[in-house]
C-alpha positions in Angstrom: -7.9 16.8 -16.4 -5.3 16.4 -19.0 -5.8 16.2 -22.5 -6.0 12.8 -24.6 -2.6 11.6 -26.1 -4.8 10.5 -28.9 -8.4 10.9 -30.3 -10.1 8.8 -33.0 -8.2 8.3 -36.7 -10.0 5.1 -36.8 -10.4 5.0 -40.1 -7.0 6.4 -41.2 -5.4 3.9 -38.4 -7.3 1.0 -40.0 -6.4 1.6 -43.4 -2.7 2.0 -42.5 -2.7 -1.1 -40.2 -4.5 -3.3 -42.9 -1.4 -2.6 -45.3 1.0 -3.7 -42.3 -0.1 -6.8 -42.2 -0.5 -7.6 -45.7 2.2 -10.0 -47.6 1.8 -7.3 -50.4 3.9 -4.1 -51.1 2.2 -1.1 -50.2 3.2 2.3 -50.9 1.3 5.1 -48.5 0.9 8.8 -48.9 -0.4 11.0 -46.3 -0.6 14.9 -47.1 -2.4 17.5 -45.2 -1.8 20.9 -43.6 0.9 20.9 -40.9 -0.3 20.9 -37.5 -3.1 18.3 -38.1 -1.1 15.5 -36.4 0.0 13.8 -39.4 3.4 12.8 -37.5 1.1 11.1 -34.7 -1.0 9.4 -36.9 1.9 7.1 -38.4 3.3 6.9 -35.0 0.7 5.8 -32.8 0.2 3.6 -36.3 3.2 1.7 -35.9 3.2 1.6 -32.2 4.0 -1.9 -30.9 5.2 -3.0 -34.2 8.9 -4.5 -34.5 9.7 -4.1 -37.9 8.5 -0.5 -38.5 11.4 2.1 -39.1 10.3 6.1 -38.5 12.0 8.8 -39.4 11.8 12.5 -40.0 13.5 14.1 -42.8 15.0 17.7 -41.7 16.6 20.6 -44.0 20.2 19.4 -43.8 22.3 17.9 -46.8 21.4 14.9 -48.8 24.7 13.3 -46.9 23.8 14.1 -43.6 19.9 12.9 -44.2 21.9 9.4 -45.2 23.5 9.2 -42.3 20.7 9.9 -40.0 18.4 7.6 -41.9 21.2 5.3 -41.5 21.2 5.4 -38.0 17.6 5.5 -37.0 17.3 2.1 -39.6 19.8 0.2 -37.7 18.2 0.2 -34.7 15.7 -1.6 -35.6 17.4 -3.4 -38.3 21.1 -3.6 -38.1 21.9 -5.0 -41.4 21.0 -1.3 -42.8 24.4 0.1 -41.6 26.8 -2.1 -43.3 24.7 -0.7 -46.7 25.9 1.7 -48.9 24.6 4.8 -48.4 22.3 5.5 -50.9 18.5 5.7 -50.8 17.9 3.0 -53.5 20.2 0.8 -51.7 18.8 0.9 -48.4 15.2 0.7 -49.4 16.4 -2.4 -51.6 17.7 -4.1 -48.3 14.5 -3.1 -46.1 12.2 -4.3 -48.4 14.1 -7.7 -48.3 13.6 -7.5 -44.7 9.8 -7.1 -45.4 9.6 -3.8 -43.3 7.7 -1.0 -42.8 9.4 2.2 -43.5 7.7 5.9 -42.9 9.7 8.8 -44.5 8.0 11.7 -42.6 8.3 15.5 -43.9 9.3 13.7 -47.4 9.2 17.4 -49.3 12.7 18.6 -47.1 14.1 15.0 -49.1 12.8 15.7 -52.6 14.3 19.6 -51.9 17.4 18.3 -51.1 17.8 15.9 -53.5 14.5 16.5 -56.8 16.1 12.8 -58.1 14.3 10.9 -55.2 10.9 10.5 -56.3 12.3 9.0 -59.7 15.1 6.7 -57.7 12.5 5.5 -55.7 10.0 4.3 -58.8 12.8 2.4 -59.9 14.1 0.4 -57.1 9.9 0.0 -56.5 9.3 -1.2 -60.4 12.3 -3.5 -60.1 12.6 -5.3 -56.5 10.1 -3.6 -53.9 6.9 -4.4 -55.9 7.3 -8.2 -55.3 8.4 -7.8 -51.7 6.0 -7.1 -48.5 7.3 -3.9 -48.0 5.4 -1.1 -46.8 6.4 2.4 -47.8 4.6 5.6 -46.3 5.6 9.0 -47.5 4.0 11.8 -45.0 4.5 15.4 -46.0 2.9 18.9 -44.9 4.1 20.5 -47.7 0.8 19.8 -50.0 2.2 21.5 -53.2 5.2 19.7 -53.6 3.3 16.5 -52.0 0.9 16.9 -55.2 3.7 18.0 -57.9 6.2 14.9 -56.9 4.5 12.0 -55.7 0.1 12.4 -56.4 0.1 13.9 -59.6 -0.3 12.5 -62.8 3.6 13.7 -64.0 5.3 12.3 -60.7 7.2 9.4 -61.4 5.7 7.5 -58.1 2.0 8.2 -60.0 0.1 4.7 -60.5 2.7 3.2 -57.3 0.5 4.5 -54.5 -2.1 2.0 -52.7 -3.4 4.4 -50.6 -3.7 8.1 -50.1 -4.4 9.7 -47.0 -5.4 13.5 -47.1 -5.8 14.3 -43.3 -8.2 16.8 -42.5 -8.7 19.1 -39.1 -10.4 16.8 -36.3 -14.4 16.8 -35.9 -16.0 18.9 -33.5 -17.1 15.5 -31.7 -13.3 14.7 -31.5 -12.1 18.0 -30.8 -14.5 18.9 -27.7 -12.5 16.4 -26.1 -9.5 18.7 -25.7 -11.6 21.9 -24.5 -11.7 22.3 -20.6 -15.6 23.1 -20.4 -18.4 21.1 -20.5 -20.6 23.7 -21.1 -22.3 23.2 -24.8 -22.1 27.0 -25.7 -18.3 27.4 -24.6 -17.4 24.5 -26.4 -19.1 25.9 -29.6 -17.0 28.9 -29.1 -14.1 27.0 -28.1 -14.4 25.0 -31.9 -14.6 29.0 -33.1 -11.6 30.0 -32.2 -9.3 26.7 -32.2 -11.3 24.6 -34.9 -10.1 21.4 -34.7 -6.4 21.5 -34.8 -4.7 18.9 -33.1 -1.5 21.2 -32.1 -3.5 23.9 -30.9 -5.7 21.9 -28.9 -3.0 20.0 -27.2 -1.9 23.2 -26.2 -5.0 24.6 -24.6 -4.3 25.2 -21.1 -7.0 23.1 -18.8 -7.4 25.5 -15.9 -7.8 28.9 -18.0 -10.8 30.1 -19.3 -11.5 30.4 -23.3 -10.2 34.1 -22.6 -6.7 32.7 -20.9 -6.6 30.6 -23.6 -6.9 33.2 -26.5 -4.5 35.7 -24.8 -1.7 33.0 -24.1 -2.3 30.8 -27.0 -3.1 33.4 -30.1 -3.1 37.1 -28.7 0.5 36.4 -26.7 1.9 34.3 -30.1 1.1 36.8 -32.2 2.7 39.8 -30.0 6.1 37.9 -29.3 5.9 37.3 -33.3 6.2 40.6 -34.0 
């Protein structure tokens, strides 16, 4: 049997989808420790929504994360690429549009360019506070998640209307991904893989919990070294 695309989050995916549909500016943040399926929670958030923009920030140049923003935008709304290319700018035009925007892995922007967090208090003080714009910030990186936008000295402090710190899945959620039924396996199964989203994706359906720990931790760890 394969493992579920998706398990639970109905709280977090409430919460997200109530600021969706509100006429109201929103600005989200969601923060956690990588692997917990931060990235799936916005996505399977927006899913079947029209005017929700995605995209992942990487390590490249402030320029070429423009560009790529740029792109991804269009597609949904094509206005974007006729914009100058400048963060303040394009978040200006999108929240005319009303839209929903989700800069994921938003630390590899604010290392690229420490200026954001402040540009983006601005153009939110000044035009996207009286739109219906909704603005979710997702990063993995919880130092600089805490330093630049959660903490009392980040310039986005007091702008957030919801924070979302995500934490490992429950053991009720998680025995969903172990291929046992058996209630002492599944125990031993939460011992070793917790209740990781990544790492339970990965779990192999046919192996036993031993397959699983050679390929999925003992064999990682030797080709790491």
């Amino acid at each position: 049997m394969a493992p579920p695309r998706f398990v639970n989050r109905e709280k977090e995916l409430d919460m997200l989808r109530l600021q969706f549909q509100r006429d109201t500016a929103d600005l989200s943040v969601i923060y956690g420790h990588r692997r917990l399926g931060k990235s799936a929670l916005v996505r399977e958030a927006i899913d079947n929504i029209d005017n929700a923009v995605y995209w992942q920030a990487t390590g490249e140049t402030p320029e070429a994360q423009l560009t790529n923003f740029v792109e991804t935008a269009s597609e949904v709304f094509p206005i974007v690429a006729d914009i100058q290319r400048d963060w303040e700018a394009l978040l200006r035009a999108l929240g005319r549009e009303d839209a929903i925007v989700v800069l994921d892995e938003f630390p590899y922007l604010i290392q690229s360019d420490d200026a954001l967090p402040s540009k983006i208090q601005r153009v939110w003080d000044l035009q996207l506070e009286e739109t219906g714009m909704t603005l979710v910030l997702v990063g993995s990186s919880i130092s600089i998640m805490e330093d630049k936008v959660l903490s009392g000295g980040s310039p986005l402090y007091g702008r957030r209307t919801a924070a979302i710190d995500l934490p490992p899945l429950s053991l009720a959620d998680a025995r969903q991904f172990y291929p046992t039924d058996d209630p002492d396996t599944m125990i031993q199964y939460w011992g070793v893989f917790d209740g990781t989203p990544y790492y339970l994706r990965a779990l192999t359906q046919s192996a036993s919990l031993a397959e699983n720990i050679q390929s999925h931790i003992l064999g990682t760890w030797c080709s790491s070294q």
